[in-house]
C-alpha positions as CSV (number, residue, x, y, z in Angstrom):
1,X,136.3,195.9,75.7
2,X,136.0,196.1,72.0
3,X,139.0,193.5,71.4
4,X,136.9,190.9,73.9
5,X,133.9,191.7,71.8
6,X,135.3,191.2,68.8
7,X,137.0,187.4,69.7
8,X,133.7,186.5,71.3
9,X,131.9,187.0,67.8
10,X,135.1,185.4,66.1
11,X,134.3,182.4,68.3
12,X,130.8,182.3,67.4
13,X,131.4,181.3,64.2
14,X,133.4,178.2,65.3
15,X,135.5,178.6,62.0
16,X,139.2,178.2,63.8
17,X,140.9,175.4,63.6
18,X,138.5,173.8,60.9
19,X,139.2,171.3,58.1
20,X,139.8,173.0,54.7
21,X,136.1,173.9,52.8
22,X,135.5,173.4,48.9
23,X,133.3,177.0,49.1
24,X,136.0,178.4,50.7
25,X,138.6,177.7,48.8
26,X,136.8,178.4,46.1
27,X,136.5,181.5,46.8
28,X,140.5,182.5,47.4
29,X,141.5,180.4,44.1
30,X,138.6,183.1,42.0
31,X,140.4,186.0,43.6
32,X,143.8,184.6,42.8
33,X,142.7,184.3,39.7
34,X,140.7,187.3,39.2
35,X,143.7,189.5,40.3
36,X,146.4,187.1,38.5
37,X,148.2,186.7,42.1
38,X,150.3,183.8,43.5
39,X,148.7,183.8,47.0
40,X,145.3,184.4,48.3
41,X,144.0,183.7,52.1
42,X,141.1,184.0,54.1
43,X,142.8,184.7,57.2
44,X,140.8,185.2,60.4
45,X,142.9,186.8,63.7
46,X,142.9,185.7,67.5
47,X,144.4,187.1,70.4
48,X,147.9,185.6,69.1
49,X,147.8,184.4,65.9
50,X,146.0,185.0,62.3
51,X,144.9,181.6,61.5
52,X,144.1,180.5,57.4
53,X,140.5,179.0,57.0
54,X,141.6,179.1,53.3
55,X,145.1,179.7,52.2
56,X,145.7,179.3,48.0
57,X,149.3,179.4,46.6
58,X,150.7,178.9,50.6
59,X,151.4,175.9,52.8
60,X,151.7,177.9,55.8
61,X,148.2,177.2,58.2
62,X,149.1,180.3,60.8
63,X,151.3,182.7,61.9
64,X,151.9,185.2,64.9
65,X,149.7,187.8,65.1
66,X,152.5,190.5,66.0
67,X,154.1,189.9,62.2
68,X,150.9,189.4,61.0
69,X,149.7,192.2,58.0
70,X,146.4,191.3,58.9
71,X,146.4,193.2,62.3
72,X,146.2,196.3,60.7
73,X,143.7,195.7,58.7
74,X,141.2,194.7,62.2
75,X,142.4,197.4,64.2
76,X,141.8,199.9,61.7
77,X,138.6,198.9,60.5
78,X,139.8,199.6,56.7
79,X,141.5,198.2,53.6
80,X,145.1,198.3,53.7
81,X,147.2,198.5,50.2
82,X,151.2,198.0,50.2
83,X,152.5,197.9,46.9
84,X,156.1,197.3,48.0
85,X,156.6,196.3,51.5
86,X,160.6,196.1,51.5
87,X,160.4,200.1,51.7
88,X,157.6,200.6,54.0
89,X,158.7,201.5,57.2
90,X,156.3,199.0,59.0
91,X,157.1,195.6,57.5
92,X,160.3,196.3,55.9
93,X,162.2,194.3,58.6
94,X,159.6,192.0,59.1
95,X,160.2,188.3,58.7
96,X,157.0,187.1,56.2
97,X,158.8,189.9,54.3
98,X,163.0,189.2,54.5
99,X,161.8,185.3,54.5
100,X,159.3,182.9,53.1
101,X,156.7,184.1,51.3
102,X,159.0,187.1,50.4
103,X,155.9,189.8,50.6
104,X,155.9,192.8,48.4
105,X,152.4,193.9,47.4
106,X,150.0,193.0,49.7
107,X,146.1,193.9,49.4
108,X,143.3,193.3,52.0
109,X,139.8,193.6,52.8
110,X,138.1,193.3,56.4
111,X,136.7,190.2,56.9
112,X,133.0,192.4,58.7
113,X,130.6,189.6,60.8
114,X,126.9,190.4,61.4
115,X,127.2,193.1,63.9
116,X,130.2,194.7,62.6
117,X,133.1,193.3,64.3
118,X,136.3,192.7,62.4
119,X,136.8,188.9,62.6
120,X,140.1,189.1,59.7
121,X,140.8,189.7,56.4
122,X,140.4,188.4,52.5
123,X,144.0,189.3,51.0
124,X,146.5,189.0,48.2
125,X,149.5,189.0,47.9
126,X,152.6,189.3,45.6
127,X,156.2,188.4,45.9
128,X,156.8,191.3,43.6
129,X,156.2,194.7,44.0
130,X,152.6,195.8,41.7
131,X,150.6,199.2,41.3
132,X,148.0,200.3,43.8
133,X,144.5,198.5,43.4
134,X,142.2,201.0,41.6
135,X,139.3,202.3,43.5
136,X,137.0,200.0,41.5
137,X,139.4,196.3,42.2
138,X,139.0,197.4,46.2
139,X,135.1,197.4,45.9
140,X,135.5,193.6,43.6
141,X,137.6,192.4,46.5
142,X,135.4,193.5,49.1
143,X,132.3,191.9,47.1
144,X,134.2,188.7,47.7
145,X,135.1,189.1,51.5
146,X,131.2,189.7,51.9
147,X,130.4,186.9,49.6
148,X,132.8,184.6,52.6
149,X,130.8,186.5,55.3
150,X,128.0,185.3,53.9
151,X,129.1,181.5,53.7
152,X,130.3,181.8,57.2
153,X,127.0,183.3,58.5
154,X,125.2,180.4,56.8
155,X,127.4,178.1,58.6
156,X,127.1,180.1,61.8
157,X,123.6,179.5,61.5
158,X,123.3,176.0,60.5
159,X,125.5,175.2,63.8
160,X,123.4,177.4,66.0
161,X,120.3,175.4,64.3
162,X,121.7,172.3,64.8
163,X,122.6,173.2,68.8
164,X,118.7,174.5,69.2
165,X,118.0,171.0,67.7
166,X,119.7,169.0,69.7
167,X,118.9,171.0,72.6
168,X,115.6,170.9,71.8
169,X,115.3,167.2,71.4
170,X,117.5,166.5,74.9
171,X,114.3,169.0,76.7
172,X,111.7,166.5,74.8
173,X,113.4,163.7,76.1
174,X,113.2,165.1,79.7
175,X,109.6,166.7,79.4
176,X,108.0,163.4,78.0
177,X,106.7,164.9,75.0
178,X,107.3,163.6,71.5
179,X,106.8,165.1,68.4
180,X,106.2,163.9,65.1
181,X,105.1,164.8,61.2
182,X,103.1,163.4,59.6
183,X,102.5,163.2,55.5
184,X,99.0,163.1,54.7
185,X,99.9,161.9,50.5
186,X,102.4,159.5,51.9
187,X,101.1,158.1,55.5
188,X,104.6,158.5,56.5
189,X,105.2,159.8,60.2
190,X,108.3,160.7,61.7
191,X,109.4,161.0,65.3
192,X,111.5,162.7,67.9
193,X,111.6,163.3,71.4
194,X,109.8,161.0,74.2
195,X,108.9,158.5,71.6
196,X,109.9,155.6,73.9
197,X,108.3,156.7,77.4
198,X,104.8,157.7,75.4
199,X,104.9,154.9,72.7
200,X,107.1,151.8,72.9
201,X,110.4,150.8,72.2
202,X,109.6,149.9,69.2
203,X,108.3,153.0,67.6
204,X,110.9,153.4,64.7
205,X,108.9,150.3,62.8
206,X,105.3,150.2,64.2
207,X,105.1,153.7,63.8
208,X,106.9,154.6,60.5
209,X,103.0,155.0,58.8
210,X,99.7,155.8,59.7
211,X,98.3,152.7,59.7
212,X,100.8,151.5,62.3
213,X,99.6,154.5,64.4
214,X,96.3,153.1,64.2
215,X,96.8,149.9,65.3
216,X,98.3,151.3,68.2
217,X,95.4,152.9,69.3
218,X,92.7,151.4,71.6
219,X,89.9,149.6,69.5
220,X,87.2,152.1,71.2
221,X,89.0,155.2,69.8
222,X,90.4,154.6,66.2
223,X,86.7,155.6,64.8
224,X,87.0,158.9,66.2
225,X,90.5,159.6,65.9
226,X,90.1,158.7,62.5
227,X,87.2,161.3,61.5
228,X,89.0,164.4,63.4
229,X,92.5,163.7,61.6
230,X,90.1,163.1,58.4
231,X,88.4,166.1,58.6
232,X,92.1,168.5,59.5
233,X,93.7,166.5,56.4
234,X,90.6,167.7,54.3
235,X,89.9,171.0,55.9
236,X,93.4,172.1,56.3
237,X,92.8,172.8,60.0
238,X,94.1,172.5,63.2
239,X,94.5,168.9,64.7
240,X,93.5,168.3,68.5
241,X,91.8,165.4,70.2
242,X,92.8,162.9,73.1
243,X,92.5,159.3,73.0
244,X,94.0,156.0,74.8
245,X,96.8,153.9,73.2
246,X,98.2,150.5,73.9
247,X,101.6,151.1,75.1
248,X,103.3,147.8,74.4
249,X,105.3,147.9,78.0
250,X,102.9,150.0,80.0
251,X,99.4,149.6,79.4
252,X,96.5,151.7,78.3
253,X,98.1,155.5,78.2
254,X,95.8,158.3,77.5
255,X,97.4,160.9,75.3
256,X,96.5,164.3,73.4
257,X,97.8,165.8,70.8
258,X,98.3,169.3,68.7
259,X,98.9,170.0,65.6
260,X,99.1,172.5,63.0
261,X,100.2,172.1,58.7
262,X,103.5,173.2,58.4
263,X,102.3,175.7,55.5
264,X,105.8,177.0,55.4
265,X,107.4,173.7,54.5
266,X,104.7,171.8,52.6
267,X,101.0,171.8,53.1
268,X,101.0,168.4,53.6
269,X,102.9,167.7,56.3
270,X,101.2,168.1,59.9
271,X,103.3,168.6,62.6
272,X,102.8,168.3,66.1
273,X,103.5,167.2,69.9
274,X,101.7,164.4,71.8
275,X,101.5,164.4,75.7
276,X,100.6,161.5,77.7
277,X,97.8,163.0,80.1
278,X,97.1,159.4,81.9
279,X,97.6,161.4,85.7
280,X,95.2,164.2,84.3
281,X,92.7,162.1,83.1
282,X,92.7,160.1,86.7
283,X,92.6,163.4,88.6
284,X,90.0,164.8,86.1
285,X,87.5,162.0,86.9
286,X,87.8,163.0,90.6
287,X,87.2,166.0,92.4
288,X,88.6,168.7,90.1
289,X,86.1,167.4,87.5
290,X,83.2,167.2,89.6
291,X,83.7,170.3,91.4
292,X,83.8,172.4,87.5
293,X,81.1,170.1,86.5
294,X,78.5,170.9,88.8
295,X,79.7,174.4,89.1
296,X,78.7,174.9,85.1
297,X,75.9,172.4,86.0
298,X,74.2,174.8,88.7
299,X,75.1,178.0,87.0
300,X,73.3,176.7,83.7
301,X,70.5,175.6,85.6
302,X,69.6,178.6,88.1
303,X,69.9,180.3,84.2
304,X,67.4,178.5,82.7
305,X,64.6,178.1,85.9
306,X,65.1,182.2,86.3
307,X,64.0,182.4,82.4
308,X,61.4,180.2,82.9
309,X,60.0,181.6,85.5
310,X,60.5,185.1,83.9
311,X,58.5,184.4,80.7
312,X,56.2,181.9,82.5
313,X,55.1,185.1,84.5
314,X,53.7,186.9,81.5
315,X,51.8,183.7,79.9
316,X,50.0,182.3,82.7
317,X,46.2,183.0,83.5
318,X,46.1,183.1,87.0
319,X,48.5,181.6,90.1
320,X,47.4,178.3,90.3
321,X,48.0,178.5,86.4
322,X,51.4,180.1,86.6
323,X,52.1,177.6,89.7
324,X,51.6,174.5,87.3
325,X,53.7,175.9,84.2
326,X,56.5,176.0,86.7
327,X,56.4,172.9,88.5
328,X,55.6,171.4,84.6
329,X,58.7,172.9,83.6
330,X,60.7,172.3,86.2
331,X,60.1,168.9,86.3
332,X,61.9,168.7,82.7
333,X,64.5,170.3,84.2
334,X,64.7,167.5,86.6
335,X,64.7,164.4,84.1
336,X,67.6,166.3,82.1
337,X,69.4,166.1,85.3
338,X,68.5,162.6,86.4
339,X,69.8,161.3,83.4
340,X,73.5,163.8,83.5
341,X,73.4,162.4,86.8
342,X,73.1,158.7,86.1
343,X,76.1,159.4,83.8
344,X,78.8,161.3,83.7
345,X,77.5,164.9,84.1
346,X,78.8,166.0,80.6
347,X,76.2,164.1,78.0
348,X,73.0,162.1,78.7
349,X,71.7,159.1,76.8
350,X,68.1,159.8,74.3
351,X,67.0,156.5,75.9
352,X,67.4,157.7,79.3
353,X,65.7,160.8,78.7
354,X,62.9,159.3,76.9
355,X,62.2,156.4,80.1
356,X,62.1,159.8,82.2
357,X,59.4,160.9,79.8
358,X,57.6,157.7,79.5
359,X,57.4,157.5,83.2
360,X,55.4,160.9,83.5
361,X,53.1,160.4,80.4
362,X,53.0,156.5,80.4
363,X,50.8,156.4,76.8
364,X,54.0,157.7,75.0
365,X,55.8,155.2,72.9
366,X,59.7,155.5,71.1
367,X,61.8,154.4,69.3
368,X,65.3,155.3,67.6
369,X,69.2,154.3,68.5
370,X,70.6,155.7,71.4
371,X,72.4,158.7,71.0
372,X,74.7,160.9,73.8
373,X,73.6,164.2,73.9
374,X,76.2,167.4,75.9
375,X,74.0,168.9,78.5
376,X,72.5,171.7,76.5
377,X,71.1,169.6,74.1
378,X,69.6,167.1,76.7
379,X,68.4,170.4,78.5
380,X,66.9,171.5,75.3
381,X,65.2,168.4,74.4
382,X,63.5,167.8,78.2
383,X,61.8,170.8,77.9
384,X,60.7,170.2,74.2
385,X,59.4,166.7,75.1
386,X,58.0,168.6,78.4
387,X,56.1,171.2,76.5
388,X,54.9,168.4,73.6
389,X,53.7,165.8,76.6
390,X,51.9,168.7,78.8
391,X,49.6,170.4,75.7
392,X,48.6,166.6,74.6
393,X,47.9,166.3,77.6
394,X,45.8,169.1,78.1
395,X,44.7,170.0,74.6
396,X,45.6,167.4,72.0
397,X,45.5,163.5,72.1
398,X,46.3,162.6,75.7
399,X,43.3,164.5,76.7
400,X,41.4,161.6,76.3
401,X,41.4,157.8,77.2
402,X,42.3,156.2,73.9
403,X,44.7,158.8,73.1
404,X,48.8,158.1,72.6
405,X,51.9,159.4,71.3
406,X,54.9,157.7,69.2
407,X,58.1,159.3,69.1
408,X,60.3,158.2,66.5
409,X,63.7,159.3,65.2
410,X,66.5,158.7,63.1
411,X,69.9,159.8,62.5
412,X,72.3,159.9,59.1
413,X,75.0,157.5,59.2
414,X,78.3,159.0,59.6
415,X,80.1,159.9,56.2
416,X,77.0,161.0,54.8
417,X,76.5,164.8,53.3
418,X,74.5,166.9,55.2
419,X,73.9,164.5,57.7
420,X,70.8,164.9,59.8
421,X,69.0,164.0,62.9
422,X,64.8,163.5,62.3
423,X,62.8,163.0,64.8
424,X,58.3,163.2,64.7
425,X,55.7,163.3,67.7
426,X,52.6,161.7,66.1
427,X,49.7,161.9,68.5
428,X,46.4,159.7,67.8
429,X,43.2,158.3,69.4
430,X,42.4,161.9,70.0
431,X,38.4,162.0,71.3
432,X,37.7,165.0,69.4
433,X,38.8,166.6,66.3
434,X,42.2,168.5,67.7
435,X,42.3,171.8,66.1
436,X,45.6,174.0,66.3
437,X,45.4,177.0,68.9
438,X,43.7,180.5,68.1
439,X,46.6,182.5,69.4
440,X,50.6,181.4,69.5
441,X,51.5,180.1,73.5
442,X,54.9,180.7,75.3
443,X,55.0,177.0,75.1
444,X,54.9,176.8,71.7
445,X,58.1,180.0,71.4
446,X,59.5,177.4,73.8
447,X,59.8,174.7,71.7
448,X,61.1,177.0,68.8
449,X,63.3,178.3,71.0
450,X,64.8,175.3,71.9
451,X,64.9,173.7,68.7
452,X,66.0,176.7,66.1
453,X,68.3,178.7,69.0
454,X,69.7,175.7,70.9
455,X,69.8,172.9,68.8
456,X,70.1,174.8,65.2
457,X,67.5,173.1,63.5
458,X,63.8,173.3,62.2
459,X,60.2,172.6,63.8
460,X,57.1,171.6,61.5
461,X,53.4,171.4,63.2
462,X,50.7,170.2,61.8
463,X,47.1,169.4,63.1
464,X,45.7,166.6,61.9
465,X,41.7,165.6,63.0
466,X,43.0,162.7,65.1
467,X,45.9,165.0,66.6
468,X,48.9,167.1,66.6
469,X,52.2,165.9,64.0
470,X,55.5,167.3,64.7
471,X,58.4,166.9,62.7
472,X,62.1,168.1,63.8
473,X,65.2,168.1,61.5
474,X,68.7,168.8,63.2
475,X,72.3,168.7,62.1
476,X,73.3,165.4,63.2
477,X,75.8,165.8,65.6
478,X,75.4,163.4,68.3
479,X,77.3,160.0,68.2
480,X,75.8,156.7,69.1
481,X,76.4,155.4,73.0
């Protein structure tokens, strides 16, 4: 059991039968040296031979393991010293010793792999006879068999590297993923895997730099791509998005990515793996994607009517009061979902949701560029437009027959700092001077609510004689449809 241990380990290293190695040799010529002797080896034992990865001052590559001094050496686990070998009783009739290379003194040191197994030795020898090595010249010689340990573990794990690699890269090639790196100073990008399938053929040019990459993208998507692999390059963070390519043999191919600085390596090289997600994206726009959608969809929504009618409870006067609030605010709830619904149930178009609003309080006017907005922001900005519509209504400028509104926003351009969305509800016309109210309304924590909790941003009111002025500033977020 031990012996089969021990020739397994001496496998691993995949040093028998090697060419010759400069550090090697190296190493058996310094101890030659070091110890003024003719021969040195670096002999390494199978089941039959000892074998000589380095052999200085001899021509001989092997000999049989049952002549071998080197046996001894691996069975017993310790040094062995000989200083004449013509008397001792164990190699005195022993070929290597009545023949070529005429051994007297012979001195070596176990040869000890990783977990502890003898794989041979680091010896010297002597065709004369030569005093016993001092306690202090067995240490020095051991120092050198670890120092060829240690070469031969670095080897050991170059090789087992380079296997993982390769192994690695044949799994990529069946898994159809590809990875790359990618040097942000340089633009550089390099590739492996299932370049081909996800790519093109001709990946190794069109794809050597990042403007390549780029071109390869669809037209529709390089703008956005562009500002999440511009912000991970400038915040040194993580780097996922999907987007469509034009595969030069295949057609439009959805893909995503993930990626991460190699912070080990160099923090400027991002590395990561791309995945063609084409078959996910057609199953997502079918039923799996509907069914989650309108899952969240109703579960948001049953959430936000049961607050509503929660906190409408404690602010209205009377039923008929408390009846109207609801239906009021339910019916904002409904234009968010009209418009979700007239798209594709994740964002909603400012446009759309402005029509919805202009249909219900026809003397409101807008303007601004169309923005897409996820569903809690639409949600939160029905309910705002809701609650501003219904008290001009009642209270303010529509109250009267000349009265109107005029919504207008705004939106940074992207690139700019501290970008922001602005957006003011002028009302005019009013009949009477419109004064604000004597004590604050659940509309009006509404409206904060859905503006400083939801949306993150800030609400202005003022009351002018001709009627109410509202100014909102939010974090520009949204992107043009």
């Amino acid at each position: 059991m031990r012996e089969r241990r021990r020739l397994e380990t001496l496998r691993e290293y995949r040093l028998l039968d090697t060419s010759p190695e400069p550090a090697f040799d190296r190493v058996t010529k310094l101890v030659a040296d070091l110890f003024d002797a003719p021969i040195a080896l670096i002999s390494l034992v199978d089941e039959c031979r000892q074998w000589f990865k380095s052999a200085h001052g001899l021509d001989v590559a092997e000999t049989h393991r049952d002549i071998s001094f080197c046996k001894y050496v691996v069975d017993d686990e310790t040094p062995l010293l000989i200083t004449d070998a013509s008397i001792d009783p164990r190699f005195r009739d022993n070929p290597l010793v009545t023949g070529e290379p005429y051994i007297r003194f012979y001195a070596g040191v176990p040869l000890r792999a990783y977990n502890g197994e003898i794989l041979g030795t680091l010896c010297l020898i002597d065709r004369k006879t030569r005093p016993v090595l001092s306690f202090r010249e067995v240490e020095r010689l051991q120092d050198f068999a670890a120092l060829v340990m240690a070469e031969a573990d670095l080897r050991r794990t170059v090789t087992e590297r380079d296997e993982v690699k390769r192994t690695l890269e044949r799994a990529l090639d069946f898994s159809g993923i590809a990875t790359w790196r990618y040097d942000a100073r340089t633009g550089a990008i390099q590739w492996h895997g299932a370049v081909t399938e996800l790519w093109g053929a001709d990946y190794e040019t069109a794809l050597a730099h990042i403007d390549g990459f780029f071109e390869r993208l669809h037209p529709d998507d390089r703008d956005a791509v562009r500002g999440v692999l511009g912000e991970s390059v400038a915040q040194g963070a993580h780097y996922a998005t999907e987007y469509r390519i034009q595969h030069p043999e295949r057609g439009v191919r959805w893909i995503a990515v993930h990626a991460d600085w190699d912070v080990q390596a160099d923090d400027a090289i991002l590395t990561g793996v791309s995945i063609d997600i084409t078959e996910q994206k057609s199953r997502q726009e079918n039923a799996n994607l509907l069914m989650r959608e309108l899952h969240h969809r109703m579960r948001n929504l049953f959430a936000t009517v049961g607050a509503i009618i929660s906190l409408t409870r404690h602010a209205a006067r009377d039923v008929d009061d408390y009846v109207e609030r609801i239906s009021s605010r339910l019916d904002a709830l409904n234009r968010a979902q009209n418009v979700l619904l007239g798209a594709n149930f994740m964002t909603g178009s400012m446009h759309a949701l402005l029509r919805e609003v202009e249909a219900s309080f026809p003397r409101i006017r807008w303007s601004g560029p169309d923005l897409l907005l996820p569903e809690n922001a639409l949600v939160a900005m029905a309910l705002l437009f809701n609650e501003l519509a219904t008290n001009a209504a009642k209270h303010g400028a529509l109250s009267g027959q000349r009265g109107e509104v005029e919504v207008r926003w705004t939106q940074d351009d992207e690139g700019a700092a501290d970008r922001r969305f602005r957006l003011t509800w002028a009302e005019s016309g009013a009949d009477r001077e419109i004064a604000p109210p004597e004590q604050t309304s659940f509309g009006t924590l509404l409206m904060e609510r859905s503006v400083k909790n939801n949306l993150g941003g800030t609400i202005a009111r003022r009351w002018e004689p001709d009627g109410l002025i509202v100014d909102i500033t939010l974090p520009a977020r949204w992107r043009e449809a």
